[in-house]
KEKE-3310 file (N, C-alpha, C; in steps of 0.2 Angstrom, whole numbers, plus 5000, padded with zeros to 4 digits):
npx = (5276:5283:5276:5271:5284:5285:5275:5278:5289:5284:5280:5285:5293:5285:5282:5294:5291:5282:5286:5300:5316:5326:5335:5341:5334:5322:5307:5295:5292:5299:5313:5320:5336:5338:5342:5338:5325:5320:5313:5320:5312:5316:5308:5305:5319:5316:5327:5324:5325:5310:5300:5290:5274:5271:5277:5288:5281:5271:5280:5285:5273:5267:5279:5278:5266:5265:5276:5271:5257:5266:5273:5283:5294:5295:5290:5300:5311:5326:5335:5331:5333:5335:5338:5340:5330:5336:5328:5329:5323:5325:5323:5312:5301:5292:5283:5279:5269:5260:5256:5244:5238:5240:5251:5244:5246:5240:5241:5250:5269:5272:5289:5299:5314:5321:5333:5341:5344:5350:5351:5361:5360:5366:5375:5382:5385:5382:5367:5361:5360:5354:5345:5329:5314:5300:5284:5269:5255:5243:5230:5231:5223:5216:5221:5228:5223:5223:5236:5240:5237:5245:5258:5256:5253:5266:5272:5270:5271:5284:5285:5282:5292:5303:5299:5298:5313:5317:5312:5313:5324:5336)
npy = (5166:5177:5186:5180:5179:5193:5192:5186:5195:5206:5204:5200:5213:5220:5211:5213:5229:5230:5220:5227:5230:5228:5238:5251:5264:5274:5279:5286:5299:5305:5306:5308:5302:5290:5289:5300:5307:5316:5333:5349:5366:5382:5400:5408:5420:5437:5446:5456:5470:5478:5479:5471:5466:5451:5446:5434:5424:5420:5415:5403:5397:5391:5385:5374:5369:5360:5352:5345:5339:5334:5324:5316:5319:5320:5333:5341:5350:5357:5353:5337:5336:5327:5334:5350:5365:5380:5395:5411:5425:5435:5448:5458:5463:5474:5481:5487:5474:5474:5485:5496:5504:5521:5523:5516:5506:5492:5478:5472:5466:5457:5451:5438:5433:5420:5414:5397:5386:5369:5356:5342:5335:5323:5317:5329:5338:5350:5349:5357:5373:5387:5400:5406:5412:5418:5423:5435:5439:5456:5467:5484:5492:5485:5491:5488:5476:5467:5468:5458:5447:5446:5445:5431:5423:5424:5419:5405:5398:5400:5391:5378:5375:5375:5363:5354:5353:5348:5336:5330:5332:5326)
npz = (4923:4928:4933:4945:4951:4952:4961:4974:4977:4979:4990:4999:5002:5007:5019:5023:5028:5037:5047:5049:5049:5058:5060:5067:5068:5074:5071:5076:5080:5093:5101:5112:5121:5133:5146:5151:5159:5168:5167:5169:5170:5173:5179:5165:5159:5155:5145:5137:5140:5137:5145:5144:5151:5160:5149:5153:5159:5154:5143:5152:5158:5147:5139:5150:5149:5137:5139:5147:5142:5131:5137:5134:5144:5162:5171:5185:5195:5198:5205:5205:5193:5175:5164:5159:5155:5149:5147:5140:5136:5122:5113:5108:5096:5087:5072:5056:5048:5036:5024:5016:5003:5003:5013:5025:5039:5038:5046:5060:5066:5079:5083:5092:5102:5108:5118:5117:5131:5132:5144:5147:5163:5168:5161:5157:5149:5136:5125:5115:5111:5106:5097:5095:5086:5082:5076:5079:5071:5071:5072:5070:5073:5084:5097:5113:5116:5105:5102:5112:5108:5097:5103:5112:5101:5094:5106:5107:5096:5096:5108:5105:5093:5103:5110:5101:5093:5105:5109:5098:5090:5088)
capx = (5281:5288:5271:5271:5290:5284:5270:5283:5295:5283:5273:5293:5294:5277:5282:5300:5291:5280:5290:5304:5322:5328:5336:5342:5330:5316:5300:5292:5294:5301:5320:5324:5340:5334:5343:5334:5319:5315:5316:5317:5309:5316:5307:5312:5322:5317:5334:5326:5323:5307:5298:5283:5276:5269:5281:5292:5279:5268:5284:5285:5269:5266:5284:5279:5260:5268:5281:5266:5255:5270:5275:5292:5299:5292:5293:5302:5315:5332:5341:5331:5333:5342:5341:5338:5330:5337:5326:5329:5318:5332:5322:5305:5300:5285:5285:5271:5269:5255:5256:5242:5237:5240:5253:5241:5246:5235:5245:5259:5270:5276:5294:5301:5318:5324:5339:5340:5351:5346:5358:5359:5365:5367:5382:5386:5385:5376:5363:5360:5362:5351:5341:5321:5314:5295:5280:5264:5253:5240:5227:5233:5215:5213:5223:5232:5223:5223:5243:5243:5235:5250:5264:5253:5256:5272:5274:5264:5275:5293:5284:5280:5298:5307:5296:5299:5318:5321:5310:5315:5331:5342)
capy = (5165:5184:5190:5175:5181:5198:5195:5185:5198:5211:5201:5200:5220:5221:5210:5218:5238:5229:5222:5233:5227:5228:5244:5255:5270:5273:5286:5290:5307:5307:5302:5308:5296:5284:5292:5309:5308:5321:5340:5358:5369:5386:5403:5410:5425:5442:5451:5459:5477:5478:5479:5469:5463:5445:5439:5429:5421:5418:5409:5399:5391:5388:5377:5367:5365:5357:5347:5339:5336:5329:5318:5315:5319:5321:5340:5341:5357:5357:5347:5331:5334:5324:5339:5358:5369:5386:5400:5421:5433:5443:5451:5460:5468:5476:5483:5484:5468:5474:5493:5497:5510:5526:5522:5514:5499:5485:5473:5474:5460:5456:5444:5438:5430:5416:5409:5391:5382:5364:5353:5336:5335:5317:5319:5337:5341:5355:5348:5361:5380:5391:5407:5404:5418:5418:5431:5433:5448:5459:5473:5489:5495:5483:5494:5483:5466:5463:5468:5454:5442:5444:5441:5428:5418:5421:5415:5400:5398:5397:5386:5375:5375:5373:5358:5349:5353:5345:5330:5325:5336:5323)
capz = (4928:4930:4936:4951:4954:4955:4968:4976:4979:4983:4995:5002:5001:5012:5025:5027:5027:5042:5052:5050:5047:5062:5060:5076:5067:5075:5066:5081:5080:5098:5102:5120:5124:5140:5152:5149:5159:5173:5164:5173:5168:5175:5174:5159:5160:5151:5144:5131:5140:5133:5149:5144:5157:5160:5146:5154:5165:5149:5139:5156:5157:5138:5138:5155:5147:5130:5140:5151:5136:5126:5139:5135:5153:5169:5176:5191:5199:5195:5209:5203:5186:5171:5161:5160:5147:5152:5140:5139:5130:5120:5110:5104:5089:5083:5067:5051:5041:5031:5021:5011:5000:5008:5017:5030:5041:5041:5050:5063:5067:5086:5082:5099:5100:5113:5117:5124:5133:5134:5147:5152:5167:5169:5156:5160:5143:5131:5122:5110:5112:5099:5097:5093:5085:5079:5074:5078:5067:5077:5068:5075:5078:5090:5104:5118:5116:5098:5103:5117:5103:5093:5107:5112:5094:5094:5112:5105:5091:5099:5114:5099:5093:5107:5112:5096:5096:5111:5110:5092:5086:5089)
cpx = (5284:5282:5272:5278:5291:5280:5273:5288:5291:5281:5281:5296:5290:5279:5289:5298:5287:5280:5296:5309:5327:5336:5337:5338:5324:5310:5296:5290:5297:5308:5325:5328:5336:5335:5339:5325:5315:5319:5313:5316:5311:5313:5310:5314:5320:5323:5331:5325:5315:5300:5290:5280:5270:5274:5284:5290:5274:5271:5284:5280:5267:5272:5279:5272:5263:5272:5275:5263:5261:5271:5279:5295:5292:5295:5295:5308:5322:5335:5339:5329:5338:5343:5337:5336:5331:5336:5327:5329:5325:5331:5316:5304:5294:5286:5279:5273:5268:5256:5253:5242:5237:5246:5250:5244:5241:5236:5250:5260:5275:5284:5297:5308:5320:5329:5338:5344:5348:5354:5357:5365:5367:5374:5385:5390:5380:5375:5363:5360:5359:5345:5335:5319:5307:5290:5273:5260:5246:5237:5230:5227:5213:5215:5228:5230:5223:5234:5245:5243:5243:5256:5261:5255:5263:5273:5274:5269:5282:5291:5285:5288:5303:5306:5297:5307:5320:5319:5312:5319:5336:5346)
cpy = (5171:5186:5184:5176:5188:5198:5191:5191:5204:5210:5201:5207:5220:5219:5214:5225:5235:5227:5223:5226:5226:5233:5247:5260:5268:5280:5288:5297:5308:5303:5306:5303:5294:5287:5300:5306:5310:5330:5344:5362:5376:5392:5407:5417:5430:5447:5455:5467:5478:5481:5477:5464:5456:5439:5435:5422:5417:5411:5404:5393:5388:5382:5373:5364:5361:5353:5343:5336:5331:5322:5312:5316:5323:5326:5340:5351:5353:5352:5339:5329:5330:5329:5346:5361:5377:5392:5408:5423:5439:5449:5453:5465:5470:5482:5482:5480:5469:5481:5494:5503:5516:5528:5518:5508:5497:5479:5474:5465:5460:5451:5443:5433:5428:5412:5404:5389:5375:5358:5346:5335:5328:5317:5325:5339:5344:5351:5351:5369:5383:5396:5405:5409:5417:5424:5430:5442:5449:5463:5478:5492:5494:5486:5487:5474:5466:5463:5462:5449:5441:5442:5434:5422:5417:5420:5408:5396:5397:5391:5380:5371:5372:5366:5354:5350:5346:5341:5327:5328:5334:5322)
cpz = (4931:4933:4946:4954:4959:4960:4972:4981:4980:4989:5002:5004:5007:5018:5026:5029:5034:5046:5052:5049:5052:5064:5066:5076:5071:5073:5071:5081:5086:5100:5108:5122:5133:5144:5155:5155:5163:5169:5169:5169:5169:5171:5171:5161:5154:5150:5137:5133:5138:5140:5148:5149:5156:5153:5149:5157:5159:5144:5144:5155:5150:5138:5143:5152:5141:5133:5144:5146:5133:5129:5141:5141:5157:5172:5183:5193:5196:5199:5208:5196:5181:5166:5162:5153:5150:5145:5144:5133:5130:5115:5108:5099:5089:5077:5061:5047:5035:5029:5017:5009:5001:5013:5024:5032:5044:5044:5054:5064:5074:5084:5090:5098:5107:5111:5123:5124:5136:5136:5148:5157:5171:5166:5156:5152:5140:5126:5116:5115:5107:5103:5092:5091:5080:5077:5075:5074:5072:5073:5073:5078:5083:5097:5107:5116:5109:5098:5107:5112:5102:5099:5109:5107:5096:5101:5109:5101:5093:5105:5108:5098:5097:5109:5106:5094:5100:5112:5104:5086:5087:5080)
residu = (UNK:UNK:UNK:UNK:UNK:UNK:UNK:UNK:UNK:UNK:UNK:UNK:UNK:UNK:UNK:UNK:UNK:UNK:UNK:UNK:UNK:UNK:UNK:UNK:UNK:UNK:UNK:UNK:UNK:UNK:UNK:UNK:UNK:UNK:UNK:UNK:UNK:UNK:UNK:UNK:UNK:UNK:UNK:UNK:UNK:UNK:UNK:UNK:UNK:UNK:UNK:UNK:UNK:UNK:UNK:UNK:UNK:UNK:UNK:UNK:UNK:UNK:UNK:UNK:UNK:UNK:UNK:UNK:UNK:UNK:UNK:UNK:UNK:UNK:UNK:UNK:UNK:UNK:UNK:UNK:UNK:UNK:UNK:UNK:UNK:UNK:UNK:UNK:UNK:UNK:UNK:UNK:UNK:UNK:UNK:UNK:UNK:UNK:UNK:UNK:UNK:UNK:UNK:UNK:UNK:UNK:UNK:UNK:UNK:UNK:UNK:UNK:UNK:UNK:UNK:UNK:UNK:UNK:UNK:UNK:UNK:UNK:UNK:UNK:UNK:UNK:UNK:UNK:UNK:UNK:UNK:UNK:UNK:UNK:UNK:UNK:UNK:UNK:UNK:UNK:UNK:UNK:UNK:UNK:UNK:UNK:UNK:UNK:UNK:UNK:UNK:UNK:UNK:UNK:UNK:UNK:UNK:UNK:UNK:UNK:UNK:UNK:UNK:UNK:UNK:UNK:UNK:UNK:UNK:UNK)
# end
């Protein structure tokens, strides 16, 4: 009698977990309010002094390839946007990760830090406001390009970020 009760009341468990409870949650991973649905993209601004050149154009396209991909909003320009994501590079670092024996450095690490401003201009309110700050590491042997590599990650790395944020950091 108690086992016929119990496969009862799991059998009652199983249909509720499949078709949901009618809850307002939803697990998506993505939770863009409705009204949200053309974003600009402006490009990003360099303030960090640093004078690396192609950064700002590189943080650019990495957001708008990640926001096409995602598919959460439809890129457009500002004047027929519902929201804005306004990024500036405020900071770069390079400094060694890795120290071995000898004092040698065998690892360096690029850190890059962006502040965002993400608006919705339908409501004319700030979304969110935060500073994104990631790393990517580089052998120092490699000269220039194993140095691109690494800002390249950490480029990678905050696009990443920012893009998940904003699509499902409600």
């Amino acid at each position: 009698m108690i086992k016929n009760i119990l496969i009862i009341f799991t059998g009652f468990i199983l249909i509720f977990l499949v078709y949901g409870c009618g809850c307002p949650y939803s697990f998506t991973g993505a939770s863009v309010p409705a009204h949200l649905k053309k974003l600009a993209i402006p490009i990003v601004e360099d303030r960090s002094g640093s004078g690396e050149p192609n950064l700002r154009e590189n943080l650019t396209t990495l957001l708008t390839r990640k926001f096409v991909e995602d598919n959460n909003f439809t890129l457009t320009d500002r004047s027929k946007a519902d929201a804005v994501l306004e990024c500036s590079i405020i900071s770069i670092s390079d400094a060694p990760a890795v120290v071995s024996a000898g004092e040698n450095v065998s690892a360096r690490r690029i850190t890059i830090s962006v502040k965002v401003v993400y608006r919705d201009l339908v409501k004319r309110n700030i979304i969110f406001e935060k500073t994104f700050s990631n790393y990517g590491d580089y052998s120092p042997s490699g000269g220039s390009v194993q140095r691109n590599s690494g800002i390249q990650i950490s480029l990678d790395k905050i696009s990443e970020d920012i893009l998940l944020d904003t699509v499902s950091g409600w």
